[in-house]
MIDOMAR-22158 format. One record per atom (N, C-alpha, C): residue number from 1; residue in one letter; x, y, z; atom name. Coordinates in Angstrom, 3 decimals. Layout:
// MIDOMAR-22158
+------+------+----------+----------+----------+------+
: resi : resn :     east :    north :       up : name :
+------+------+----------+----------+----------+------+
:  NUM :    A :        X :        Y :        Z :   CA :
...
+------+------+----------+----------+----------+------+
***
This chain:
// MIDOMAR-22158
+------+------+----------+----------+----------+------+
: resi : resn :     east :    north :       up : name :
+------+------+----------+----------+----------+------+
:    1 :    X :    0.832 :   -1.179 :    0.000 :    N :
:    1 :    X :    0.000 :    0.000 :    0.000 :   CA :
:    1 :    X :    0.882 :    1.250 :    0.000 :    C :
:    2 :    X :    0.437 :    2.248 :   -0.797 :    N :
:    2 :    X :    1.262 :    3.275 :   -1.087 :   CA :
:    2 :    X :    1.128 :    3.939 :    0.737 :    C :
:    3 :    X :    2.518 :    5.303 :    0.719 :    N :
:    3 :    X :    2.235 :    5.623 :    2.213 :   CA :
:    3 :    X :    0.940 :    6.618 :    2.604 :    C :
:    4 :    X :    0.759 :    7.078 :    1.323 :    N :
:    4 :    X :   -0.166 :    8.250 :    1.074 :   CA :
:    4 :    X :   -1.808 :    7.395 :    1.551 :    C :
:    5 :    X :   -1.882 :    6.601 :    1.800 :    N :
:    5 :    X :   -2.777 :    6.252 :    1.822 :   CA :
:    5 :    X :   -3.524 :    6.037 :    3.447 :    C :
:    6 :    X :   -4.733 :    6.100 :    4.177 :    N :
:    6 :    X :   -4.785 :    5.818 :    5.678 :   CA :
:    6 :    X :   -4.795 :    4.263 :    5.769 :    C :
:    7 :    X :   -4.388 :    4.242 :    7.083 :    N :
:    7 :    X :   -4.739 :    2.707 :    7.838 :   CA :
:    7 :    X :   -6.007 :    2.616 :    7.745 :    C :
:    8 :    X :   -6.599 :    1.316 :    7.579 :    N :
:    8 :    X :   -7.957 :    0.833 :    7.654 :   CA :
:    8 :    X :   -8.518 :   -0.151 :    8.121 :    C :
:    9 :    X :   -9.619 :    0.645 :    9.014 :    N :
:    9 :    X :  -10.029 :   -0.228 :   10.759 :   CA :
:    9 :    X :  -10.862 :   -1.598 :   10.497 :    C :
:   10 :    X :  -10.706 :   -2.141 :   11.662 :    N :
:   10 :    X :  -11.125 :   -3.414 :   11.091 :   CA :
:   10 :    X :  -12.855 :   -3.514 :   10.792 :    C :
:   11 :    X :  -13.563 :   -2.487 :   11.164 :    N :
:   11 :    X :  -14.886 :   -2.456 :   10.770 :   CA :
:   11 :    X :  -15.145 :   -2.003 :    9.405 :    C :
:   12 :    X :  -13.851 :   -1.359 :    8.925 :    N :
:   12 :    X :  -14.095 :   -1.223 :    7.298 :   CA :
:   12 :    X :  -13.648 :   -2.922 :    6.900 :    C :
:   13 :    X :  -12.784 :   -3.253 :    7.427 :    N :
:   13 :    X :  -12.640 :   -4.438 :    6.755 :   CA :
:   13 :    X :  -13.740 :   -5.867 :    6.963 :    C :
:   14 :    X :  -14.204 :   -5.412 :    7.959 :    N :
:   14 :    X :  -15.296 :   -5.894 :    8.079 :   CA :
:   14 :    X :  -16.878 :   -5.562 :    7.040 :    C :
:   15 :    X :  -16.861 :   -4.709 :    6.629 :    N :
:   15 :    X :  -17.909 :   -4.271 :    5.720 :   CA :
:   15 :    X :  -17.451 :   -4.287 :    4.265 :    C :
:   16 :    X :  -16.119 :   -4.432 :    3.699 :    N :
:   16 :    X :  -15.843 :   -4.774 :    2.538 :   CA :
:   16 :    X :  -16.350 :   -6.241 :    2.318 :    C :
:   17 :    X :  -15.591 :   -6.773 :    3.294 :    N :
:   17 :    X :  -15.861 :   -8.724 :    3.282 :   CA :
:   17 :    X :  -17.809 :   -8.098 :    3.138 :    C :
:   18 :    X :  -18.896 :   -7.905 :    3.838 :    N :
:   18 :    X :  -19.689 :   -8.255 :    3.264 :   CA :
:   18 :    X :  -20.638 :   -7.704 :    1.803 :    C :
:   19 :    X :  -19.664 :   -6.474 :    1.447 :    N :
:   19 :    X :  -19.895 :   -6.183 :    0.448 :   CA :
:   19 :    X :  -19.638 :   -7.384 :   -0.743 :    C :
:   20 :    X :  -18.863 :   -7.835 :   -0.289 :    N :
:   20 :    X :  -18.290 :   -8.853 :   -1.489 :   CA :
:   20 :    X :  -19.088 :  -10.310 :   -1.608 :    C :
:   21 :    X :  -19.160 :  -10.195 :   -0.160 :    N :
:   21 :    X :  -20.079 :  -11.656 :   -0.156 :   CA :
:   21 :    X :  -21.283 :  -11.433 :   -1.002 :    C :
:   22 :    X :  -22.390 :   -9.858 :   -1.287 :    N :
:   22 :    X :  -23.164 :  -10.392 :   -1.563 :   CA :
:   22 :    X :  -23.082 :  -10.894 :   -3.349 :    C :
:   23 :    X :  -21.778 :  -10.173 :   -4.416 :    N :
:   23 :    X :  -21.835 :  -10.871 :   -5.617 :   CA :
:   23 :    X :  -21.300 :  -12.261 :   -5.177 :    C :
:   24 :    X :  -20.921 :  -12.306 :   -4.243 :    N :
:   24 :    X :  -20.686 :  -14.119 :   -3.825 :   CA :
:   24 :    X :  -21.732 :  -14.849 :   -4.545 :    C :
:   25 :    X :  -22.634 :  -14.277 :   -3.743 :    N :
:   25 :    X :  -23.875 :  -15.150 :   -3.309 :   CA :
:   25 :    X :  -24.775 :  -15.439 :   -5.099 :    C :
:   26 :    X :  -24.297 :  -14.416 :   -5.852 :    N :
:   26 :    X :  -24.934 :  -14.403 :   -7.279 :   CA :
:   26 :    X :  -24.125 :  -15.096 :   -8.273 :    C :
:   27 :    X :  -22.807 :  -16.300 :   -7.855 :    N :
:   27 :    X :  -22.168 :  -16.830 :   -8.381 :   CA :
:   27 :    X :  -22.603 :  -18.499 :   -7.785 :    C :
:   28 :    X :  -22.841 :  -18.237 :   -6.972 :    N :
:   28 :    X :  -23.105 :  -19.758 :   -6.177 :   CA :
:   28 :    X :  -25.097 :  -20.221 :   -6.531 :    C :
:   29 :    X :  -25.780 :  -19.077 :   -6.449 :    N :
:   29 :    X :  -26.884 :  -18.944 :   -6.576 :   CA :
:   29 :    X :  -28.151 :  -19.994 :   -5.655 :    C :
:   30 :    X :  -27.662 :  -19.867 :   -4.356 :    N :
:   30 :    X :  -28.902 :  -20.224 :   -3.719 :   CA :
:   30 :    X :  -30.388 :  -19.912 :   -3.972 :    C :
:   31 :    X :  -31.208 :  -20.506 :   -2.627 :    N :
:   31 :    X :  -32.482 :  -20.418 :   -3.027 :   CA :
:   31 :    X :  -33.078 :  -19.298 :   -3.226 :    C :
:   32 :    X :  -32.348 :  -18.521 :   -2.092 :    N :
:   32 :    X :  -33.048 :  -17.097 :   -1.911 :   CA :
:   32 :    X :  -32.838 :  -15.904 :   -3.409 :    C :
:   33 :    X :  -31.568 :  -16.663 :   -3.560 :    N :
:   33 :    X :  -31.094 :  -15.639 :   -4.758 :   CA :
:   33 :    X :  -32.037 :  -15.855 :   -5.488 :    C :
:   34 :    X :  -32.268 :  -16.977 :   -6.037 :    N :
:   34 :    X :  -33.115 :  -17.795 :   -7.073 :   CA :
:   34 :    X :  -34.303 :  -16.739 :   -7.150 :    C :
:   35 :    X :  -35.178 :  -17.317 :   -6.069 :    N :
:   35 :    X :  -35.929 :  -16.676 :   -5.778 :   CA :
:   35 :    X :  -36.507 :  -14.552 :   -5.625 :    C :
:   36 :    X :  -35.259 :  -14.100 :   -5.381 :    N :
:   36 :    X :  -35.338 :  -12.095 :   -5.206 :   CA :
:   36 :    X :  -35.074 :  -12.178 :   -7.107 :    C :
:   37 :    X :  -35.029 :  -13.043 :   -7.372 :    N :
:   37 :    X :  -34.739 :  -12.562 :   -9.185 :   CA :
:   37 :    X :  -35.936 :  -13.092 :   -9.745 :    C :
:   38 :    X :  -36.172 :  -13.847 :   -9.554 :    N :
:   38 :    X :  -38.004 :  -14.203 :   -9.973 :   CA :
:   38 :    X :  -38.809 :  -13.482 :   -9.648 :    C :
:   39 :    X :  -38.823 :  -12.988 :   -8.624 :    N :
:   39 :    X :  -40.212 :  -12.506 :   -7.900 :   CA :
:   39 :    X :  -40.743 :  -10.948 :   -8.746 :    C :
:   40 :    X :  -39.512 :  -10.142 :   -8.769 :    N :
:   40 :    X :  -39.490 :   -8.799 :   -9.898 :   CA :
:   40 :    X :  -39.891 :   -9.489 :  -11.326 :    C :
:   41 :    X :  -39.501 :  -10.573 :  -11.583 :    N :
:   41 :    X :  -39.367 :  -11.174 :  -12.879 :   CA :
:   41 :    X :  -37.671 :  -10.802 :  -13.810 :    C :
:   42 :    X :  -36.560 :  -11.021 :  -13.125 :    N :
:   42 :    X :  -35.425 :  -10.917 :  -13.358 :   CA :
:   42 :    X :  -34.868 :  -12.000 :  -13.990 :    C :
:   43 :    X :  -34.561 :  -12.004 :  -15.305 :    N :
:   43 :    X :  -34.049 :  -13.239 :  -15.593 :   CA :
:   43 :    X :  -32.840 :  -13.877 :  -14.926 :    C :
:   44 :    X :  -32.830 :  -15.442 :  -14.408 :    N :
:   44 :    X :  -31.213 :  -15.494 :  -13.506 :   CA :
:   44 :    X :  -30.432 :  -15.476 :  -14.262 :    C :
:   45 :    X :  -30.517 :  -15.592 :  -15.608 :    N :
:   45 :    X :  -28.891 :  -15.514 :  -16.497 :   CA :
:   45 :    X :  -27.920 :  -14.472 :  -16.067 :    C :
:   46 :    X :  -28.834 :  -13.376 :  -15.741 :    N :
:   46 :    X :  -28.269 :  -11.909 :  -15.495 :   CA :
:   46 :    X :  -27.573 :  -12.151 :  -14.144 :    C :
:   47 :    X :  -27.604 :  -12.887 :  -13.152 :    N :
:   47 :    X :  -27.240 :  -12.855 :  -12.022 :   CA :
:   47 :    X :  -25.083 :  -13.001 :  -12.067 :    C :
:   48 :    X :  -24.785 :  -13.189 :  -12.826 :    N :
:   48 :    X :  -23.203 :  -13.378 :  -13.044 :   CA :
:   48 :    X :  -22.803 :  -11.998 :  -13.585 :    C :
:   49 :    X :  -23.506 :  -11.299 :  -14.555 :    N :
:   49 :    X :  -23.185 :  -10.250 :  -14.882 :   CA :
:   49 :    X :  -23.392 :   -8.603 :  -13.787 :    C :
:   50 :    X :  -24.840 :   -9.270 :  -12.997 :    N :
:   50 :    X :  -24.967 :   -8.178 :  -11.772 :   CA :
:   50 :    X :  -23.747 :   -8.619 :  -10.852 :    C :
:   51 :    X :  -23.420 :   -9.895 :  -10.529 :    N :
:   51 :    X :  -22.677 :  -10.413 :   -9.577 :   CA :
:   51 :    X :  -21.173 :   -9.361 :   -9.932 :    C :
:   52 :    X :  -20.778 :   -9.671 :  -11.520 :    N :
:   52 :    X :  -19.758 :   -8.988 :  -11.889 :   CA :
:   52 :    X :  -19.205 :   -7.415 :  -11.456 :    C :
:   53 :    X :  -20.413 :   -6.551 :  -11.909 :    N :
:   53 :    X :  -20.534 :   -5.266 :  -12.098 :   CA :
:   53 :    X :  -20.411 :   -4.523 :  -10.417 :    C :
:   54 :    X :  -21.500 :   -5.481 :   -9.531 :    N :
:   54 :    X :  -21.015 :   -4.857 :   -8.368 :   CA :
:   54 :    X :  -19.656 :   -5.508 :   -7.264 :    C :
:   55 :    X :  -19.015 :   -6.583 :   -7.941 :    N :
:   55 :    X :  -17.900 :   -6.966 :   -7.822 :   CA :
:   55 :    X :  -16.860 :   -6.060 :   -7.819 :    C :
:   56 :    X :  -17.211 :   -5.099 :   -9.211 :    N :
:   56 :    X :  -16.226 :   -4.743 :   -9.542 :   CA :
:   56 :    X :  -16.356 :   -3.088 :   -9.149 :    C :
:   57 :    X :  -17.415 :   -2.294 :   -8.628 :    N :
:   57 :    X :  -17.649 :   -1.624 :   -8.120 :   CA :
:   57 :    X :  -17.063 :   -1.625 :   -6.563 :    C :
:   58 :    X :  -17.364 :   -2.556 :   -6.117 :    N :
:   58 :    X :  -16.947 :   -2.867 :   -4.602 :   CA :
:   58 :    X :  -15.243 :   -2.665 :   -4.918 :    C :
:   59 :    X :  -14.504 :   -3.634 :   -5.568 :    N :
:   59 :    X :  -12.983 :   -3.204 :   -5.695 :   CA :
:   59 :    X :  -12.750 :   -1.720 :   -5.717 :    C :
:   60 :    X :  -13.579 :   -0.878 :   -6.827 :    N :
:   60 :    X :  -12.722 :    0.676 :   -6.861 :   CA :
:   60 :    X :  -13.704 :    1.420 :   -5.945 :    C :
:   61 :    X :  -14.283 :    1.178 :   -5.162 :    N :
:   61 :    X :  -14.471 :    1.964 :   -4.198 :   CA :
:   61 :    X :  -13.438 :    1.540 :   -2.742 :    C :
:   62 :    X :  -12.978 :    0.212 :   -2.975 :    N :
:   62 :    X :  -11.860 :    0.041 :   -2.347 :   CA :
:   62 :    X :  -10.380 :    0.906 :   -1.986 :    C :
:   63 :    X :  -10.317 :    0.866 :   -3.544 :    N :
:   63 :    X :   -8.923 :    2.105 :   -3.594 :   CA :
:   63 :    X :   -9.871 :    3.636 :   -3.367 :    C :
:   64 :    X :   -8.975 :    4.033 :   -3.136 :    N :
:   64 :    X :   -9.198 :    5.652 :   -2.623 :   CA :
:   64 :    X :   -9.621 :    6.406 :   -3.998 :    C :
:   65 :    X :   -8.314 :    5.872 :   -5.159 :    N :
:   65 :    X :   -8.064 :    7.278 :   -6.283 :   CA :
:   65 :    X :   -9.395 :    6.510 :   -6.861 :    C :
:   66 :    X :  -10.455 :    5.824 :   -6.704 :    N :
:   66 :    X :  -11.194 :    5.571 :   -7.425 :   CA :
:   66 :    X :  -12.710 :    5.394 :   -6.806 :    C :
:   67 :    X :  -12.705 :    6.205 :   -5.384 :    N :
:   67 :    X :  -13.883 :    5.967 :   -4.785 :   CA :
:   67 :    X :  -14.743 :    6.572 :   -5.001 :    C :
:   68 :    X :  -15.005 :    8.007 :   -5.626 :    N :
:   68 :    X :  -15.988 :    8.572 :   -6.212 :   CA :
:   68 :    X :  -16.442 :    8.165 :   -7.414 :    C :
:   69 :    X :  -15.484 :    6.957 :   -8.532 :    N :
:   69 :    X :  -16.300 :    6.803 :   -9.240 :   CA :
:   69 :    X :  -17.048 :    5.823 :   -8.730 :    C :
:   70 :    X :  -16.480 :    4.990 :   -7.778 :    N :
:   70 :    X :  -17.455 :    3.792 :   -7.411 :   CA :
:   70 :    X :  -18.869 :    4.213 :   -6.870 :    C :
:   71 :    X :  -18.605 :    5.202 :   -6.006 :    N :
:   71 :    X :  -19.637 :    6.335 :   -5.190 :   CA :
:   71 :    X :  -21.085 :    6.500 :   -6.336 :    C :
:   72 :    X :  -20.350 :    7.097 :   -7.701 :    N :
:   72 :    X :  -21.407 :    7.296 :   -8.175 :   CA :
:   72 :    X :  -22.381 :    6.155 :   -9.004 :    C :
:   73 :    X :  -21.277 :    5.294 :   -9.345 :    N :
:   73 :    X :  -21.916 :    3.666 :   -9.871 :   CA :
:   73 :    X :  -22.637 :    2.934 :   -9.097 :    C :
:   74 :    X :  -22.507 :    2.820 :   -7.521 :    N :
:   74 :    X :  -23.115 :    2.056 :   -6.688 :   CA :
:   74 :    X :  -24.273 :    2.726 :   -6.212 :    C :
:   75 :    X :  -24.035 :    4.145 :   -6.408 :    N :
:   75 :    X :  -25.535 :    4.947 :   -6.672 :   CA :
:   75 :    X :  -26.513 :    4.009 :   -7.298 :    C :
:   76 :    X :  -25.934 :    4.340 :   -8.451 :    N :
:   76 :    X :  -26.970 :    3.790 :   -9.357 :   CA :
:   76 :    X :  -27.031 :    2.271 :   -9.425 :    C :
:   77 :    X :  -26.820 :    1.698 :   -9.197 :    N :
:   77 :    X :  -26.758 :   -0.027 :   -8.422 :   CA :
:   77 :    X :  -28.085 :    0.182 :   -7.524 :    C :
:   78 :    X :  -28.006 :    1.057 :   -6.238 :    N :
:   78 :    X :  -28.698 :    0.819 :   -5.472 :   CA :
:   78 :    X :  -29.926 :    1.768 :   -5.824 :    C :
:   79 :    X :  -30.066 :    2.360 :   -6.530 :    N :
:   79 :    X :  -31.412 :    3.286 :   -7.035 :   CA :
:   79 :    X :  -31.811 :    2.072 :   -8.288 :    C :
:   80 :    X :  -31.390 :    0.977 :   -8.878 :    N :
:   80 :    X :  -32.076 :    0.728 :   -9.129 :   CA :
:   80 :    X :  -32.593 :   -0.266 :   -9.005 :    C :
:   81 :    X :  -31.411 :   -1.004 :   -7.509 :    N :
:   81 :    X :  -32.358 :   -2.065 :   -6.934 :   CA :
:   81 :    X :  -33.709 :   -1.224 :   -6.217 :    C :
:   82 :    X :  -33.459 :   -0.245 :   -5.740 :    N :
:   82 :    X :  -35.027 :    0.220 :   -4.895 :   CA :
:   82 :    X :  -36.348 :   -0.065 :   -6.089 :    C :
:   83 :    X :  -35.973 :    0.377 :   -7.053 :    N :
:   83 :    X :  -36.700 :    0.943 :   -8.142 :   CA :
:   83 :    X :  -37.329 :   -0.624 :   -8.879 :    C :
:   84 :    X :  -36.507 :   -0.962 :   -8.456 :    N :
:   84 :    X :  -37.167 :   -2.630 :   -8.898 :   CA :
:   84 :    X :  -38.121 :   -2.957 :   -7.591 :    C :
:   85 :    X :  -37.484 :   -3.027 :   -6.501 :    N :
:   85 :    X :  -38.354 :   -3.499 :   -5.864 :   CA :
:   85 :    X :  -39.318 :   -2.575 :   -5.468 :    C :
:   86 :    X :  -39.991 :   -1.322 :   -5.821 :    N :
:   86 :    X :  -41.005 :   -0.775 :   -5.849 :   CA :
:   86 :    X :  -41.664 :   -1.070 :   -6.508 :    C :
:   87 :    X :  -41.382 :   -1.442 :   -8.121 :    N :
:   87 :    X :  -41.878 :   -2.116 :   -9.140 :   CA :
:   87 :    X :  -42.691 :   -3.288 :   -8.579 :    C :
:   88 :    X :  -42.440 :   -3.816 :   -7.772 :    N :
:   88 :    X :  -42.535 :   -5.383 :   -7.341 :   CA :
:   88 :    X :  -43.585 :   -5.578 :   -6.784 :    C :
:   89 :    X :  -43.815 :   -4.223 :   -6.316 :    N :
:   89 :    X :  -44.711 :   -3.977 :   -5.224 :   CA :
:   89 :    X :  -44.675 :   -4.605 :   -3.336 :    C :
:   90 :    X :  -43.165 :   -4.915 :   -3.189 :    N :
:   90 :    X :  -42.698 :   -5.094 :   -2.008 :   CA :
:   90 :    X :  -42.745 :   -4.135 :   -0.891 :    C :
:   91 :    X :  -42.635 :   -4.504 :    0.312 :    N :
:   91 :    X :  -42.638 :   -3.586 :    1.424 :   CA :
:   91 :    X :  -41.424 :   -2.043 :    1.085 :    C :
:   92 :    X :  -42.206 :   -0.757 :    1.769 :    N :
:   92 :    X :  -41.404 :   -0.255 :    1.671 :   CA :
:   92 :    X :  -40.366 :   -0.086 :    2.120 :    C :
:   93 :    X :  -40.508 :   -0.101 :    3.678 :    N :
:   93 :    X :  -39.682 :    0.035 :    4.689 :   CA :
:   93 :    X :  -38.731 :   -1.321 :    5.084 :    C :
:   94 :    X :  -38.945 :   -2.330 :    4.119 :    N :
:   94 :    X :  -37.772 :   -3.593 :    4.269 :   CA :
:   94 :    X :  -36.970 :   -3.280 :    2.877 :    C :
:   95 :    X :  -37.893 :   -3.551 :    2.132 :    N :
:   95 :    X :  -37.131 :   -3.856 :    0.930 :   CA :
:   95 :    X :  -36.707 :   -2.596 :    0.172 :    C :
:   96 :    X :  -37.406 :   -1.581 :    0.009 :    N :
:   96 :    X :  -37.338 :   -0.227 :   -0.892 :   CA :
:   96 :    X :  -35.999 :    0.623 :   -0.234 :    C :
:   97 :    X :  -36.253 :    0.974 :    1.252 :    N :
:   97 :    X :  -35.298 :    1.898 :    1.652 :   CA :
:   97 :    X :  -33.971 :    0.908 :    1.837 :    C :
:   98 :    X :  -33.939 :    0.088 :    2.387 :    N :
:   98 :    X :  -32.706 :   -0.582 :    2.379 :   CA :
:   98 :    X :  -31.887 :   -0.471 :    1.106 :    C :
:   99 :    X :  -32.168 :   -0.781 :    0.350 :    N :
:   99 :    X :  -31.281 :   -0.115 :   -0.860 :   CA :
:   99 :    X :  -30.558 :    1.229 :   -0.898 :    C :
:  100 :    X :  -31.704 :    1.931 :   -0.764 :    N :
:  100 :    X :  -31.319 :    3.825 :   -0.561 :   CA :
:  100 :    X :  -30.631 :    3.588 :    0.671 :    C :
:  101 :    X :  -31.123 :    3.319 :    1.992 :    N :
:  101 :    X :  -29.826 :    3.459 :    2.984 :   CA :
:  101 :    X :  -28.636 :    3.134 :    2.598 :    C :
:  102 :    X :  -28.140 :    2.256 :    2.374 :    N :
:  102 :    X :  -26.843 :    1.823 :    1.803 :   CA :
:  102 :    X :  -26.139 :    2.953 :    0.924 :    C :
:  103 :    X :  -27.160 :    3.103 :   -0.255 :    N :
:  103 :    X :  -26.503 :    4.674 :   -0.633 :   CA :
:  103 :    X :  -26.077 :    5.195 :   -0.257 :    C :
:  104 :    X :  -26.851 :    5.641 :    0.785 :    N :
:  104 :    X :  -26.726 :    7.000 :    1.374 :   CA :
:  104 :    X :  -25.383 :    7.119 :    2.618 :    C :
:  105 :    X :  -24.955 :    5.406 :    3.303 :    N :
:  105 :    X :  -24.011 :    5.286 :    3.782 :   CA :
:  105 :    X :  -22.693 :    5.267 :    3.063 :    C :
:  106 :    X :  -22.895 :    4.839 :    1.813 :    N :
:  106 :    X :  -22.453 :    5.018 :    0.869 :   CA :
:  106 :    X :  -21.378 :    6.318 :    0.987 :    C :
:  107 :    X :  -22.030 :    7.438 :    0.248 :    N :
:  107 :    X :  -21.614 :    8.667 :    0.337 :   CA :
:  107 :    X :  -21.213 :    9.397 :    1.889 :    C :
:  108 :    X :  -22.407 :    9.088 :    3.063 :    N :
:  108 :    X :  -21.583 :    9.077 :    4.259 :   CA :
:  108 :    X :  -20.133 :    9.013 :    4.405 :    C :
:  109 :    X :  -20.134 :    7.528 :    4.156 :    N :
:  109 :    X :  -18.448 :    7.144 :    4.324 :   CA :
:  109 :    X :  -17.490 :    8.005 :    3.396 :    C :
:  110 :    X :  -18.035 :    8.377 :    2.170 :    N :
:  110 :    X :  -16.999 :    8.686 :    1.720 :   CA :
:  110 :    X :  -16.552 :   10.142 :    1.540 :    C :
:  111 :    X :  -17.618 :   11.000 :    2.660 :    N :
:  111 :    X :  -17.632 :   12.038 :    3.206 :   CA :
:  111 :    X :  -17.109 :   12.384 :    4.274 :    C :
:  112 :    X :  -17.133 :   11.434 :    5.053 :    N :
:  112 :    X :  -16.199 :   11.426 :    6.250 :   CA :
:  112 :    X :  -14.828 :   10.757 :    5.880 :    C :
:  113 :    X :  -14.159 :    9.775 :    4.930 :    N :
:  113 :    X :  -12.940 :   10.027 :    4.268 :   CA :
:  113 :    X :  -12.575 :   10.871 :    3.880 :    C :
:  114 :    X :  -12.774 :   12.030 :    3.365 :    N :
:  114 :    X :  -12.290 :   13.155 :    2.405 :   CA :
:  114 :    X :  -12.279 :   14.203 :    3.753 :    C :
:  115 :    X :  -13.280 :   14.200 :    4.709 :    N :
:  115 :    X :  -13.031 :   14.953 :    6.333 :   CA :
:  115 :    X :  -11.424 :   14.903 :    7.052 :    C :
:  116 :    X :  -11.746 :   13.458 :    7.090 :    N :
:  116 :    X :  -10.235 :   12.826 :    7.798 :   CA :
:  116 :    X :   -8.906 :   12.945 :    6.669 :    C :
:  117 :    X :   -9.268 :   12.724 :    5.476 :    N :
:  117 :    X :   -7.758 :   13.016 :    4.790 :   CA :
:  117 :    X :   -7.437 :   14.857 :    4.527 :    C :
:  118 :    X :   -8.346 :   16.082 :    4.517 :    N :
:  118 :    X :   -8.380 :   16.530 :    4.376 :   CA :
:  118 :    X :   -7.663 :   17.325 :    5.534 :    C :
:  119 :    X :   -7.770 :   17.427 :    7.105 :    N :
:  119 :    X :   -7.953 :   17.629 :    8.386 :   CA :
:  119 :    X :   -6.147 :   16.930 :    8.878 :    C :
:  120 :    X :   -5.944 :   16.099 :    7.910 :    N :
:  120 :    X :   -4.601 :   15.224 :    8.033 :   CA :
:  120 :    X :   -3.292 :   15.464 :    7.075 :    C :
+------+------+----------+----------+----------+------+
***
């Protein structure tokens, strides 16, 4: 790791691991997966290529010099999982905002990075 860069606590490293797990989970394809892609009417073929995309989102929001673009891709990842599952006609307050929260921690975090490197 370059020196320019901060140490990183183990609760970030803790929340990368489950960022990652969940394109895990769209490579292995359990029941449940099976199932949150049917129910919208999602074809599962697509599930390797979503698995991919936020795979690969999760990596460059990893590195620093590349976290705003991830910032703004995982935006749109998670606006349009909400947007599906409004479509779906699912709960709001389980299924709809959970998406947008994440966003929105999303940008949190990477508002309070740019605090702390800025301040440092």
């Amino acid at each position: 790791m370059p020196s320019e860069w901060p140490s990183v606590s183990k609760g970030v490293i803790c929340t990368g691991r489950v960022i990652v797990f969940d394109p895990a989970l769209k490579f292995v394809k359990p029941a449940p997966v099976i199932d949150a892609f049917a129910h919208p009417g999602i074809p599962i073929h697509l599930d390797y290529l979503i698995g991919i995309l936020l795979l690969i989102c999760a990596i460059l929001d990893a590195l620093p010099p590349s976290s705003i673009l991830a910032a703004i891709l995982l935006a749109g990842y998670f606006g349009g999982a909400a947007m599906i599952h409004l479509g779906a006609g699912d709960p709001l307050f389980t299924q709809v905002l959970f998406p947008t929260c994440l966003g929105a921690l999303l940008w949190w975090g990477l508002y309070i990075r740019a605090l702390v490197s800025w301040r440092s």
